[in-house]
C-alpha angles and dihedrals in degrees: 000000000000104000116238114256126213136185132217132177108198101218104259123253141200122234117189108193124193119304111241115222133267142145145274124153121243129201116234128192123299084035092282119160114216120179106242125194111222106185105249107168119112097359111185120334113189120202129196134235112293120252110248116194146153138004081233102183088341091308132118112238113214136177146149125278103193154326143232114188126177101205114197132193099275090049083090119089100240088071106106084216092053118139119189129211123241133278124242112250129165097303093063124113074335098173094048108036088048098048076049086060100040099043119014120112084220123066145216099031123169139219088243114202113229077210131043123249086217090053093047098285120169108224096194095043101109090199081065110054139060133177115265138173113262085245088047088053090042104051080041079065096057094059095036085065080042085059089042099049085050088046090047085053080048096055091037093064085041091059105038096036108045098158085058106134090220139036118229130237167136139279110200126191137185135186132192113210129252093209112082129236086234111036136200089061117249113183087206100053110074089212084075105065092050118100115245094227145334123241119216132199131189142169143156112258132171133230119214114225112199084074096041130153082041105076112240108170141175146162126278108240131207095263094051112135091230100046097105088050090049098045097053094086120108118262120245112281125210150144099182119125082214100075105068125167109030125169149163142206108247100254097048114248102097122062137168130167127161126248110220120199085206113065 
């Protein structure tokens, strides 16, 4: 007998983990500057309602609908303050990654993370993470160093500029499809449930500091003093079939490409 679905959206939250240091520098009576450390890291990262779904062999299925993540300078791994996210392990997504190895007709899929461990990630937060094919995780990488190697540009002004008004960022958004990787849908068919691809957004932005801790943001512009800096940051490379639609905005600081789970 076709087993009854069902849909849930768990309402989204958001979750603001610890700051990481950098530096701005403060005036202090008499008119003294002193280098102060604020803590910038992962500055704020907004996730959508999770996915609920099934029963799928009497089990719920959940996953992660999207992300929103403010990355600030110290979010890169040079930074001597840097704290990373969590791995995935067997708890993660377990339902449904476990009903993916019993019954797909594709194999080796993983519990992908919307955002990076190594960007602050949470692995066992089942509104960050989706299933994706190990060549879908693997073409997400590649833009994920791309992020990195934009974050490293980020530090590198923090560091060298510290009476910069403004640190220097990046906004970083995923969404996980509404299409599925098996359509028509079939409740009794796991494939499904599983999402057809993610889309990912990215661009530099910067923060301004005089108002920090309250987040005032904005684009960086062509005629930013620190584009060059900025731009010099290797562009995303990849082979994979799985990335399609990739694209940039024409002075290089804006970039968004889809992650299919079918290559």
């Amino acid at each position: 007998m076709r087993a009854t679905l069902s849909r849930r959206l768990v309402s989204a939250t958001w979750i603001t983990r610890e700051m990481i240091l950098a530096y701005r520098i403060k005036e202090r009576p008499p008119a003294r500057s002193i280098t102060e450390e604020v803590r910038v890291g992962l500055v704020d990262v907004r996730f959508g309602p999770v996915r609920m779904e099934g029963p799928f062999n009497h089990q719920p299925i959940s996953s992660g609908t999207r992300m929103e993540a403010i990355l600030g300078p110290d979010a890169s791994n040079v930074s001597r303050q840097y704290v990373p996210g969590t791995r995935t392990n067997g708890n993660s997504l377990r339902e449904f990654m476990t009903a993916l190895v019993q019954d797909s007709y594709t194999k080796d899929w993983k519990a992908g993370h919307l955002l990076n461990e190594e960007l602050g990630g949470d692995g066992q937060n089942a509104a960050n993470l989706t299933p994706l094919t190990s060549k879908a995780n693997s073409a997400h990488k590649s833009f994920e160093s791309h992020i990195k190697r934009m974050l490293l540009q980020c530090h590198r002004i923090d560091r060298e500029d510290k009476a910069c008004t403004h640190w220097y960022g990046v906004e970083y958004k995923v969404q996980v499809s509404h299409d599925r990787y098996s359509a028509p849908f079939d409740a009794d068919l796991i494939d499904s449930y599983v999402a057809l691809f993610i889309s990912i957004e990215y661009k530099y932005i910067k923060i301004e500091k005089a108002r920090f801790p309250f987040l005032v943001k904005q684009d960086v512009a062509g005629n930013d003093p620190k584009i060059q800096t900025l731009t010099r940051a290797d562009p995303p490379v990849y082979s994979s079939t799985n990335v399609k639609s990739v694209r940039r905005n024409g002075i290089g600081t804006e970039f968004f490409a889809e992650i299919h789970n079918q290559d």
